[in-house]
N, C-alpha and C positions, 0 to 999 in steps of 0.2 A: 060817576066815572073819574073826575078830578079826584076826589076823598083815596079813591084805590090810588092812583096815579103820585098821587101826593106818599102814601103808603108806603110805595114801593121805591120812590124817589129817596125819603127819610133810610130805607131800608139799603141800599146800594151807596148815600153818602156814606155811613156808617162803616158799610165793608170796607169800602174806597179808602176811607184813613187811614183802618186795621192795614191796608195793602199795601200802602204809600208810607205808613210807618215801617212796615218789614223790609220796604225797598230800600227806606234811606238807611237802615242802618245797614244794609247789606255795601250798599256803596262808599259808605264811611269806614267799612270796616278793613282791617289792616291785612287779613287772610284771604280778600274778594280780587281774583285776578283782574287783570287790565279790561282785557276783552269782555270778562263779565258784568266789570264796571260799568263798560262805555254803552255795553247794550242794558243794562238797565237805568240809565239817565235816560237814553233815547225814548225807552219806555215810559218813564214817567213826562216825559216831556209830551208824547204821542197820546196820552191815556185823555177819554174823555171825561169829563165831570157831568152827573147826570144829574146835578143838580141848576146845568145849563141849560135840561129841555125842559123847564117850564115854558120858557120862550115859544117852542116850536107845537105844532099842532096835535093833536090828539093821534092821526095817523101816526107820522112822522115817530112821537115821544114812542108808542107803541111798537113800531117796528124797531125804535132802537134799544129798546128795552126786552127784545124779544131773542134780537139778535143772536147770533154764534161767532160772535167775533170772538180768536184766537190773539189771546191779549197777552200769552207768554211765550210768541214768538215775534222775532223780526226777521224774517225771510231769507233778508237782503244782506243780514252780516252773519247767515247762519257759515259755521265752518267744520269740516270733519276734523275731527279728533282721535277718531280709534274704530278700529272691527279686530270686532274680535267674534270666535267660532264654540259651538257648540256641536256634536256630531252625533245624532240619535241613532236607532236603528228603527225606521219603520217601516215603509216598503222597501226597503233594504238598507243601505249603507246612506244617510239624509246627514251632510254639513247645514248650518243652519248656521246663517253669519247674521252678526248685528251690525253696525255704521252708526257709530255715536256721535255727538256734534257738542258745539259751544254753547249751546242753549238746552242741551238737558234733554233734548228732542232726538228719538233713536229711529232706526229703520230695517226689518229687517229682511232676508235674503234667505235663497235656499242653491245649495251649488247641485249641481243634477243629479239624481240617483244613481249609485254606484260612482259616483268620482270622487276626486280628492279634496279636501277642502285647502291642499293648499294652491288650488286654481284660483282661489279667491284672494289667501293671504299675502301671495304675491303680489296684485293688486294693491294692498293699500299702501305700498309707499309713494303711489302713482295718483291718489286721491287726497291724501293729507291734508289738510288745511285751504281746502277747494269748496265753494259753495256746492252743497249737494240741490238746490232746487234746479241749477243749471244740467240736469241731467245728459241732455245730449250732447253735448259741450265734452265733460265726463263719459259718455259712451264712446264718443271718438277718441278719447286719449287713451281706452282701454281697448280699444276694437281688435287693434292689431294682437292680442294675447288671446282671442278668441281659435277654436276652431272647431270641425267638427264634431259631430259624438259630443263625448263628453268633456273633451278639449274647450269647448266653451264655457262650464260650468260657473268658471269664476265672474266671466266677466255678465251671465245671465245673472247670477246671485248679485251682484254689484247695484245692476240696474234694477231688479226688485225692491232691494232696499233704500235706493234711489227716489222713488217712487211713492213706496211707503212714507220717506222720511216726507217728502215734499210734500203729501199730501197731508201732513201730519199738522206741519206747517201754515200749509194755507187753510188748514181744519175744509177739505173738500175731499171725498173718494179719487181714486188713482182714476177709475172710469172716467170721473167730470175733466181730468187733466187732460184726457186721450181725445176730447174730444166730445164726449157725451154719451149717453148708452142708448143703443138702440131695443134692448128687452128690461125686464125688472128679475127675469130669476132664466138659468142656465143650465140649458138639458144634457143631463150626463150619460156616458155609455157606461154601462160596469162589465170589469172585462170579467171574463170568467177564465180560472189557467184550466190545461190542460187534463184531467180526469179519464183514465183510461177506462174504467171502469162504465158503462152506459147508464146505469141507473141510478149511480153515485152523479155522474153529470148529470142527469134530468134534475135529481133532488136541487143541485145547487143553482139550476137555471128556474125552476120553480119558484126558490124562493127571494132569489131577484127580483123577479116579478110582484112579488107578493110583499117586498121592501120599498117598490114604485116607480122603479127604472122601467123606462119606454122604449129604452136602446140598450144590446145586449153585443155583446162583442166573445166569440168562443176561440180558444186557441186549435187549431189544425196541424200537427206534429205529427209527421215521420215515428218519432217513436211511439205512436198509438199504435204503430201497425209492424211496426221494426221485427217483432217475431214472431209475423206472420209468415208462413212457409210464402212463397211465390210470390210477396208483397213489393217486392222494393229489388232490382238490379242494382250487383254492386256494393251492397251493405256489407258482406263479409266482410272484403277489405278496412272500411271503414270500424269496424268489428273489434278489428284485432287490435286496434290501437286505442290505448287508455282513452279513455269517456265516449268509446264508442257514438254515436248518431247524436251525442250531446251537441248542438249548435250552438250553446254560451260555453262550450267546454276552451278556455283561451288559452291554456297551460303550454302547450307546444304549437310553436308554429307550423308543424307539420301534419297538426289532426284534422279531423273535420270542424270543429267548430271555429278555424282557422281558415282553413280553406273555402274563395269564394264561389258562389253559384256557378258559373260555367266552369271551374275547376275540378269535380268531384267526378264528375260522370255516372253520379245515382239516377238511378230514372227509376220512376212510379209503372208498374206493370197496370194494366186492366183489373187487377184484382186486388190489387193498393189502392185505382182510383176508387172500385167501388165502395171498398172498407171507410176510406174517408166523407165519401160521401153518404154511409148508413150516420156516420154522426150527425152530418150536420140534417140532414133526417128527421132524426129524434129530435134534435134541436125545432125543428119547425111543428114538429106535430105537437111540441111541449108550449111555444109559445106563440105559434098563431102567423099569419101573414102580416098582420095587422103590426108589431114590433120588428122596426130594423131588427136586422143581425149580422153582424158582421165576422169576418178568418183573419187569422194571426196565425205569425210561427209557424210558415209549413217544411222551413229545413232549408238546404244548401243543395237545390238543384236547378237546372237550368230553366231558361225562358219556356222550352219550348215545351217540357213538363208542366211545367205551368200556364200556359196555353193549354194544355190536355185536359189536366185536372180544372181548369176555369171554366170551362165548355163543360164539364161532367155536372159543376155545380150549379150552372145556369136556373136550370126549373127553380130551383129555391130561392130565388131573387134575395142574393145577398146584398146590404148593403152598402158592402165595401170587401177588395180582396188588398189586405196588409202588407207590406213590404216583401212581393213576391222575389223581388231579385235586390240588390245592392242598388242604395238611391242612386249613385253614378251609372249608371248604366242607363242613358236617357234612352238611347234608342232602342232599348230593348225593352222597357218599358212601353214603348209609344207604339212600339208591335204588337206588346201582349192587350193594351188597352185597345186599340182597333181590331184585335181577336176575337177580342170579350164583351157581351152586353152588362156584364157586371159591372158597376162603378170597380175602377182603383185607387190604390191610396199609399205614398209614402212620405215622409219627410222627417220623419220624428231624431236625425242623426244632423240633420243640415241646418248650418251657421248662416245667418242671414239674409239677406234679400236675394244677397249676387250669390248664393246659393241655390236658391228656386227658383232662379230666372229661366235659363234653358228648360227646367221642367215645366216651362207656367208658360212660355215664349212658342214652346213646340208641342202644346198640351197632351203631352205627353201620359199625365196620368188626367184621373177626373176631378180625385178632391187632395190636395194637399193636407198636410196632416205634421204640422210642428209640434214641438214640447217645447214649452215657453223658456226653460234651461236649458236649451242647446240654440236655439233659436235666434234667440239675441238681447230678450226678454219683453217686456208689456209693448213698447212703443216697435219694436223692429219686426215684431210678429203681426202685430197689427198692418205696419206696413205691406208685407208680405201678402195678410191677407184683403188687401185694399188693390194690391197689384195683380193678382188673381180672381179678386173679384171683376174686374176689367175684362178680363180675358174669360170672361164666364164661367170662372175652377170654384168648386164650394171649398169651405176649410172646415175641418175637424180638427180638435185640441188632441195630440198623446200627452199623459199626465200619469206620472208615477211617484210622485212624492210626496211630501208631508203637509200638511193643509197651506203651508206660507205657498209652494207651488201653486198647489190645488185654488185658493185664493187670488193669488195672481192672474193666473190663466181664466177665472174669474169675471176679474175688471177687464181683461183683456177683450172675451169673448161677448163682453155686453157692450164695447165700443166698437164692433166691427160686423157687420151686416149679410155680409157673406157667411158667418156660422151657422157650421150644426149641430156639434154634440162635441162634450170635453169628456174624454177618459178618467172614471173614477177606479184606481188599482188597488185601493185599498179596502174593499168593501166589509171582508171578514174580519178584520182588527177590530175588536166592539171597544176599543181605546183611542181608536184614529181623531176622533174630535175633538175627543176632552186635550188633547197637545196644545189646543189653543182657546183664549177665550175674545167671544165676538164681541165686540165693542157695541156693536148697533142694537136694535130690537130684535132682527130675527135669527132664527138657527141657521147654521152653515148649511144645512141638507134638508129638506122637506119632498118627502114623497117624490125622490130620483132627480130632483132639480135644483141645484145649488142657489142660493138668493143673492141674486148683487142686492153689499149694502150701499142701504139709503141716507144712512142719518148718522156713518161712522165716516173719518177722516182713514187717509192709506187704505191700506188694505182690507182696513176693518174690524183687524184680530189685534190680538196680545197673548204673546205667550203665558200658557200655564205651567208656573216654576216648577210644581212640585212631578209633576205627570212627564216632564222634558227631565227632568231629570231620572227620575224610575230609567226612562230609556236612553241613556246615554252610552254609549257605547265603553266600555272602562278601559284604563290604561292607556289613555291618548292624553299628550301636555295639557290641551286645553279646558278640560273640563266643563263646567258650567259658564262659559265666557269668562274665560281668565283672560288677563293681560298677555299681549302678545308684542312687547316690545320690539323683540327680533326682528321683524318685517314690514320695521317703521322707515329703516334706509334704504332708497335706491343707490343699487350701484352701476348702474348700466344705460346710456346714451339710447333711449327708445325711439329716433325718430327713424323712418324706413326709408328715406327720400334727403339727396344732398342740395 
């Protein structure tokens, strides 16, 4: 054992020199900024010689020779430097921010699907030259530029990369930072969209199952049945106006997909609830009692339609009804959930804690349901779901983005105990993965469960240049992280309170 030991000891002098020679001439050298100076003295001065554990015991020499020490960082004088944007198109419209620092150490971020990334780049004049391990510290000086929806995006991408960076850092998972993880791998729901067609939908709920997902999530839309004679009071009107019964239709603020729930005055007939209910039908006889299932998307009508149609769907023990009405509407909510033996569920549009308080205070629904990009990102989702977990609410992840999200929400859900299941949106993209490459041993996905990594620092991933780039969306300044000087100075006095 010594002869090995002695071995490997000759073998680590040797790099050590090699190391300490490229240090010194870095430091001497007349192109080597200040700060990169000063943290590489620190470093040579910190660094251990491991031609010192002969001294120490056969244990001891072995765990230090084993070790994962992070010997090309210093935590403590790390500083931001720069973010800058990339903007793919995956599950839709994906800003994908990087947080570069003084030590060469990056982090990166995702702003919420469909938002703008310059939620983000507003942000860095607010960060610059700020320790990014002190994250919360940084969450609060960015909090106030948060808000609902996607109003939040910038300052959720902030904190991801935040996170990422620090874990990078301290070479440990963003998980161990939260606190520690309570599973080793994270069960996903794959949603399935909308399919009017019935046997085109079985096919794709079939093969979900037959990909390894244990939780199924089907969308329920008004327009499944929109032209159906007798189906739906009221649809004419809405009818006549461009994007008809479209519910993301935002274009004018006078159509339906503008106007909220108690504003429409569509109501579901007897013969619309039944049509909706032969779906979800098929759905059950396709994949058993035995697999959650959960509704999404049933359109822009009131509570007490919703009440109706909940009660229709009762027999089929869904497990969860989605954002039946607009997350503010507590009380209406807190009607329709003591209507219903069915779980409910919303949250995936609400910024922070003092967001789901009233819903969580007056248990108003069953299971909250963040997306880690609106939310507030890995530590305030968490919180959320720690404060719920109290009050006896389960939490499910909504998750629409490109695997940096889908990662995040990840670490997230394997430090908080109260989870159930993280939304996977992107199931059909047979390109969604290859966007990033895993740092750890194992795959991102195995048979419908994502893996929290073990053995990789942040997040876990690194982007794949050539694959992020194929999807970049063209014609936008930023490129493949270009420089974004522009959005280095603040001009404006941010404090809310005199």
């Amino acid at each position: 054992m010594k002869s090995v030991l002695n071995e490997i000891i000759e073998k680590h002098r040797s790099d050590e020199k090699a190391c300490s020679d490229a240090i010194s001439k870095e430091i001497t050298s007349s192109s080597t900024k200040e700060d990169r100076r000063s943290f590489l003295k620190k470093t040579a001065l910190g660094g251990i010689s491991l031609a010192a554990f002969m001294g120490m015991n056969i244990e001891n020499t072995v765990a230090q020779t084993t070790s994962r020490v992070q010997r090309n960082s210093s935590p403590s004088d790390l500083k931001i430097t720069d973010m800058r944007v990339a903007v793919i198109r995956a599950s839709g419209r994906n800003p994908i921010i990087r947080i570069d620092t003084n030590q060469g150490i990056y982090g990166y971020g995702e702003v919420r699907d469909g938002a703008d990334e310059r939620y983000a780049l507003m942000l860095k004049s607010r960060i610059l030259g700020l320790n990014p391990c002190n994250v919360e510290q940084l969450w609060k000086i960015i909090y106030q530029f948060g808000g609902h929806g996607r109003q939040a995006g910038g300052v959720c991408a902030v904190e991801m990369a935040l996170w990422d960076l620090c874990g990078k850092a301290w070479n440990v998972p963003a998980w161990q930072l939260l606190g520690g993880r309570y599973r080793d791998r994270i069960r996903l729901y794959a949603d399935t969209p909308s399919i009017i067609n019935p046997e085109k939908f079985a096919e794709v709920l079939k093969l979900r199952m037959e990909q390894g997902f244990t939780w199924l999530k089907m969308d329920l839309m008004l327009e499944m049945i929109r032209k159906e004679p007798g189906a739906i009071v009221n649809s004419e009107f809405w009818e006549n106006i461009p994007g008809g019964l479209n519910q993301y239709n935002l274009g004018d603020y006078s159509n339906y997909g503008n106007a909220l729930h108690p504003f429409t005055q569509v109501q579901l007939t007897d013969k619309g609830i039944d049509l909706l209910a032969g779906y979800v039908e098929t759905a059950r006889k396709i994949c058993g009692t035995e697999i959650p299932l959960a509704a999404d998307h049933f359109g822009h009508f009131d509570y007490n339609n919703m009440i109706r149609l909940g009660k229709a769907l009762e027999k089929y023990r869904l497990a969860f009804l989605e954002d039946m009405v607009a997350w503010f509407y507590t009380d209406q909510w807190k009607r329709i959930t003591e209507a219903l033996e069915t779980p409910t569920c919303t949250g995936e549009d609400i910024f922070a804690l003092n967001g789901f308080r009233e819903l969580i205070d007056k248990r108003a629904v069953d299971i909250i349901h963040p997306d880690i990009a609106t939310s507030g990102g890995l530590l305030e989702t968490k919180k959320i779901g720690d404060y719920a977990e109290e009050n006896g609410i389960a939490m499910a992840l909504h998750m629409a983005g490109s695997p940096i999200t889908l990662m995040a929400s990840v670490h997230c859900a394997a430090a908080t105990q109260n989870f159930l299941a993280c939304e996977h949106h992107s199931v059909d993209l047979p390109w969604y993965e290859d966007l990033v490459v895993m740092t750890g041993n194992q795959p991102m996905i195995t048979n419908g469960f994502a893996n929290v990594p073990l053995d990789s620092p942040g997040l876990g991933i690194e982007l794949n240049e050539d694959e992020v780039r194929r999807r970049l969306i063209p014609d936008l300044p930023y490129g493949y992280f270009e420089p974004t000087p522009e959005w280095d100075q603040r001009r404006s006095h941010d404090r809310i309170w005199s």
